[in-house]
C-alpha positions in Angstrom: 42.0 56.4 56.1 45.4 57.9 56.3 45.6 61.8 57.1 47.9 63.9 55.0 50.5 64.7 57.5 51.6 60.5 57.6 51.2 60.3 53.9 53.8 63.3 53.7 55.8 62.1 55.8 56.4 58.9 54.4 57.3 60.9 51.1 59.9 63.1 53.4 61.6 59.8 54.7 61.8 58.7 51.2 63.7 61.9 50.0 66.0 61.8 53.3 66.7 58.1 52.3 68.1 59.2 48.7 69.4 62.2 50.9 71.5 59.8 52.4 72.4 58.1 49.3 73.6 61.4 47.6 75.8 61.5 51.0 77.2 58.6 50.7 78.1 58.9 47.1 79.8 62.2 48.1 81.8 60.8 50.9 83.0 57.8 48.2 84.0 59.7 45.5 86.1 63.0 48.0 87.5 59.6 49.8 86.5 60.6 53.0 84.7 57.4 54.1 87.5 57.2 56.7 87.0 61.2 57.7 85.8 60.0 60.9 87.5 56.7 62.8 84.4 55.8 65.0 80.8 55.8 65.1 78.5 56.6 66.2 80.7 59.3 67.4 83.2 61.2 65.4 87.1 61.4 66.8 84.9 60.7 70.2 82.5 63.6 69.4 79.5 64.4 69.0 80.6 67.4 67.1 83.6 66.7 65.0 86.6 68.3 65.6 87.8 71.1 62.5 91.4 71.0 62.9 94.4 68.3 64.6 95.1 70.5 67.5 92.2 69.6 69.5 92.9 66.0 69.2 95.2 64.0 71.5 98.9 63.8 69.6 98.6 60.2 69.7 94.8 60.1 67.9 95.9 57.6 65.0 97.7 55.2 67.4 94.3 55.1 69.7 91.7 54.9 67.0 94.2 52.1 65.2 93.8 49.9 68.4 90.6 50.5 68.9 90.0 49.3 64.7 91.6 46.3 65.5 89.2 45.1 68.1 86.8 45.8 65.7 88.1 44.4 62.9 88.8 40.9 64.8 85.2 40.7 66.2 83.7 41.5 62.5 85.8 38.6 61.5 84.9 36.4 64.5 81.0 36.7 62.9 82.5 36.4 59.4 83.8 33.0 60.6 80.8 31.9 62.3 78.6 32.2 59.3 80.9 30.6 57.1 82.8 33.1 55.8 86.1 32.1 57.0 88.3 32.8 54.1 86.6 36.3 53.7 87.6 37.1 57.1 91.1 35.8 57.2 91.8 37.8 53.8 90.3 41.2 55.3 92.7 40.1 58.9 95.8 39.9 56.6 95.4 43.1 54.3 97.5 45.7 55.8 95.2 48.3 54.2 92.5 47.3 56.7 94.6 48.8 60.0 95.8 52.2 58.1 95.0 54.9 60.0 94.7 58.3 58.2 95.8 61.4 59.2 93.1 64.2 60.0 91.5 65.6 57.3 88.9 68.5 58.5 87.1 68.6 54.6 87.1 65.1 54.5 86.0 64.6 59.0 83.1 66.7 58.0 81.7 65.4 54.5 81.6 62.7 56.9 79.8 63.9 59.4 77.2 65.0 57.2 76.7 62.1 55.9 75.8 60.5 58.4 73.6 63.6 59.9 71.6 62.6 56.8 71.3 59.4 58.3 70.3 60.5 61.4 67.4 62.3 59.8 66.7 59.4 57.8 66.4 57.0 60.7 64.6 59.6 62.9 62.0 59.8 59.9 61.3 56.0 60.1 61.6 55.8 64.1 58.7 58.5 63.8 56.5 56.5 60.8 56.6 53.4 63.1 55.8 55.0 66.2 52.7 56.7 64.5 51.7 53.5 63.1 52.3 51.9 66.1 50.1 54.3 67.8 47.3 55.3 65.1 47.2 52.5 62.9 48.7 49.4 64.7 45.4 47.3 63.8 46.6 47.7 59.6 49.1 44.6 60.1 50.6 44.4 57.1 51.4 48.4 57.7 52.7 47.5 61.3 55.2 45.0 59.6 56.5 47.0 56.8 57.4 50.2 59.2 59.1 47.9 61.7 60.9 45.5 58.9 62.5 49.4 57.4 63.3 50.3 60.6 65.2 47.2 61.6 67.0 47.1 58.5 67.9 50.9 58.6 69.5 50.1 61.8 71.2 46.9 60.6 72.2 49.5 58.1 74.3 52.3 60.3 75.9 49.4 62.2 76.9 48.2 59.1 78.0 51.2 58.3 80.7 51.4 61.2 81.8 48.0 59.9 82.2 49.9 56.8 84.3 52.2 58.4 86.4 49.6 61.0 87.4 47.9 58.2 88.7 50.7 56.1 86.0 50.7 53.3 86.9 46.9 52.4 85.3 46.9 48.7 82.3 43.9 49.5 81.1 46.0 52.9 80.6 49.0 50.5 78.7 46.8 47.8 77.1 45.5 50.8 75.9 48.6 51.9 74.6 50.1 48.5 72.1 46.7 48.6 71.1 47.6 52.1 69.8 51.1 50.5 68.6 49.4 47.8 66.5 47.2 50.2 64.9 50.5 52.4 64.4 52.0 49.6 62.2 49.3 47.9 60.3 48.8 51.7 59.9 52.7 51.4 58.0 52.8 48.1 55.5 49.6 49.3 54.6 51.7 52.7 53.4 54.7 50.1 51.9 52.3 48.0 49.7 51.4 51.5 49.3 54.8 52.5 48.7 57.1 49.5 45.4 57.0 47.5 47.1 58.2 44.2 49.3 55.9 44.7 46.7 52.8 45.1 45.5 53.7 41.9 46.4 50.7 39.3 48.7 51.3 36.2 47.2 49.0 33.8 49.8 47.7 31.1 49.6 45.1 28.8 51.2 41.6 29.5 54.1 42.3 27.3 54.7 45.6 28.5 54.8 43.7 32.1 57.4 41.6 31.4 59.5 44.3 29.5 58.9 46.4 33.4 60.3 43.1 34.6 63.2 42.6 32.3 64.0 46.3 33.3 64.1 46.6 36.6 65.7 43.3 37.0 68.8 44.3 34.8 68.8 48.0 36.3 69.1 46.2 39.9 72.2 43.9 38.4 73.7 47.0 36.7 73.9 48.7 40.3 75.5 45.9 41.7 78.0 45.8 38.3 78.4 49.1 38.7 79.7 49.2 42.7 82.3 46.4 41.4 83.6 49.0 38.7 84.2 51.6 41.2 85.9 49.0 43.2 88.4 48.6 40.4 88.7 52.0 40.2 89.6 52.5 43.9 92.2 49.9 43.7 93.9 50.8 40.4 93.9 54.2 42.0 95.7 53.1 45.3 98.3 51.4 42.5 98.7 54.9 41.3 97.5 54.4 37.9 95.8 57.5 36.3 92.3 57.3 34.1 94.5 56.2 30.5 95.3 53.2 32.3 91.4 52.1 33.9 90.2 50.7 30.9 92.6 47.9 30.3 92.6 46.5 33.6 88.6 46.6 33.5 87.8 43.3 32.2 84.4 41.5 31.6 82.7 43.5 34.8 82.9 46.8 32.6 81.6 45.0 29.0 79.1 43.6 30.9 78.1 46.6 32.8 78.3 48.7 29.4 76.6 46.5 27.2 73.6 46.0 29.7 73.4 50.2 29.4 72.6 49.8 25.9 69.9 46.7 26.1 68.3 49.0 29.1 68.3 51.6 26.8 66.7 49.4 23.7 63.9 47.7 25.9 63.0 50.9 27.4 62.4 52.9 23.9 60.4 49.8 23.2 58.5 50.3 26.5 58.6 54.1 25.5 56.5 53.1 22.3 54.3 50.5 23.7 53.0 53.2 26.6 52.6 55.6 23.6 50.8 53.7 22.0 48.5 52.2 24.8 47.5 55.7 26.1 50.7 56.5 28.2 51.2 56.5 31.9 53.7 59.5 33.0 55.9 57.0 35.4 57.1 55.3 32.0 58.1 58.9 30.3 59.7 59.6 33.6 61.6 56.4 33.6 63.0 57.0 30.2 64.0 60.7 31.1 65.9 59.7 34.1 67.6 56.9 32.2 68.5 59.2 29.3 70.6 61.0 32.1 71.9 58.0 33.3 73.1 57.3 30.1 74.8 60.2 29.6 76.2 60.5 32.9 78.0 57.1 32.2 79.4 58.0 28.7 80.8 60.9 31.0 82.3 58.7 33.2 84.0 56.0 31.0 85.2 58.4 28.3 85.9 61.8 29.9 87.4 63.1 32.4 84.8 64.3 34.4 84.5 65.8 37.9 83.4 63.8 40.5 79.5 65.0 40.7 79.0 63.0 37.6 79.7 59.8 39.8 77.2 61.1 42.4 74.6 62.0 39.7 75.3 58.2 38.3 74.7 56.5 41.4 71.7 58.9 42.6 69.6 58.6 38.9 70.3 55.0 39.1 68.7 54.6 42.1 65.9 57.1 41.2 65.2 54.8 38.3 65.2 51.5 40.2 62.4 53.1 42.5 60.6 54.2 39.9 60.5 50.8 38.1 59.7 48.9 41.1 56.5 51.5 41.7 55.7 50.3 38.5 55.6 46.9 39.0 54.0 46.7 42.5 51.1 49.0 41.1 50.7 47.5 37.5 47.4 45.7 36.4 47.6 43.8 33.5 45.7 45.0 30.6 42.7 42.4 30.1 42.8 41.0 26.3 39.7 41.7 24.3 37.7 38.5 23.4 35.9 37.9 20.6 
């Protein structure tokens, strides 16, 4: 038996994790991925500086040298594990080495970014030290706290490649997975913990496959999605303005926009099919959230819309992907009547 304190704090870590997800969607879309030119520290700080004058005069040559050690050991690994041509092609963009000037808005959206990582990380440090301590004989338990902390660490030094690299487009897809990944971990160490949760959600076995089909396409659509913004980012460094995105998109965006509206079919179907089976709340929930992930994309690929609406895109996407994949870890399959 768990007490409520551990159950609540699993469900803390889990908002801090989408905490950190909001952040980072933030720090993308104000560009300010490259606010700060190190980690773990920022400028060599533990407290960010808030203006150029209490840096060195010579702050973008030191941090450039310092990203090119970097950059040449990431592409030493990169090499060893077969990704030679990846590494050589990140070693030969100029773009990689820029070094901006100081930004103070952009050094601290940052900064608080990764503060919401620290949180984050602290959260998980503290669920597998409690399990460790209290609960250490519930294996299973025991592995799924230490897998999520390993990979959240993989995570932030990912991150500083991220950063190092100068936001290369794969490291950020990269990363979003990585989140993806926690997040999932996250959701299976409630399901352990939490008795409402360990309650079944019986569906019938078409219903099943359409939670399937769902969360399989909503997983894909992130992934599409990160490779849209990627297009975005570049065709924004060529300085061409929002008229011009849409015919340099190609397949990536048809595919990523006619997946939105099959998501959006299957789950009014699903919608029905719960209706009409007695109706669990996590499938209206699903469909709400998607309804605003809908709109938030028409917003985005047809208006010119602040950049909030990219942050609310990413953050209900990833809301819905862990609702759907609660779903599916705690469904039961309707038993058919016999006669």
């Amino acid at each position: 038996m768990f007490t409520k304190g551990f159950v609540r704090l699993n469900w803390v870590a889990l908002v801090l994790i989408y905490l950190v997800v909001i952040a980072g969607s933030f720090v993308r879309i104000t560009g300010s991925g490259m606010g700060c030119p190190d980690w773990p520290k920022c400028f060599g700080q533990w407290v960010p500086p808030t203006s150029a004058d209490q840096l060195p005069e010579n702050y973008r040559e030191i941090y450039g040298e310092k990203r090119v050690k970097k950059v040449e050991k990431f592409a030493r690994f990169l090499s060893a594990i077969g990704m030679k041509e990846t590494a050589d092609k990140m070693k030969n963009d100029p773009s990689t080495y820029e070094e901006l000037p100081f930004n103070s808005g952009k050094t601290w959206t940052e900064y608080v970014n990764r503060l919401a990582g620290f949180l984050a990380g602290n959260a998980l440090l503290l669920i597998f030290l409690w399990t460790l301590f209290r609960h250490r004989k519930k294996r299973k338990l025991l592995v799924l706290t230490t897998l999520n902390l390993v990979i959240l660490t993989f995570q932030a030094w990912f991150g500083s490649i991220v950063v190092a690299t100068n936001l290369v487009p794969w490291t950020i897809t990269v990363h979003l997975f990585l989140a993806l990944v926690i997040i999932a971990i996250q959701f299976v160490i409630i399901r352990q913990v939490s008795p409402v949760q360990q309650r079944h959600l019986t569906f019938s076995k078409t219903m099943s496959w359409l939670i399937w089909i769902v969360f399989l396409i909503t997983a894909y659509q992130m992934f599409l999605g990160t490779q849209v913004r990627e297009y975005i980012d570049e065709l924004t460094k060529q300085g061409l303005g929002r008229d011009a995105w849409s015919g340099h998109f190609g397949w990536t965006f048809l595919i990523h926009r006619s997946f939105s509206w099959a998501v959006l079919v299957l789950m009014t179907l699903m919608l029905w099919l719960n209706w009409k089976q007695g109706g669990h709340r996590s499938v209206y929930w699903s469909f709400g959230v998607l309804a605003v992930e809908l709109i938030s994309g028409v917003c985005l690929a047809y208006a010119d819309m602040p950049g909030l609406v990219q942050v609310a895109h990413l953050l209900f996407a990833s809301v819905l992907f862990g609702i759907l994949f609660m779903q599916l870890i705690r469904s039961k399959q309707l038993k058919q009547a016999t006669t």
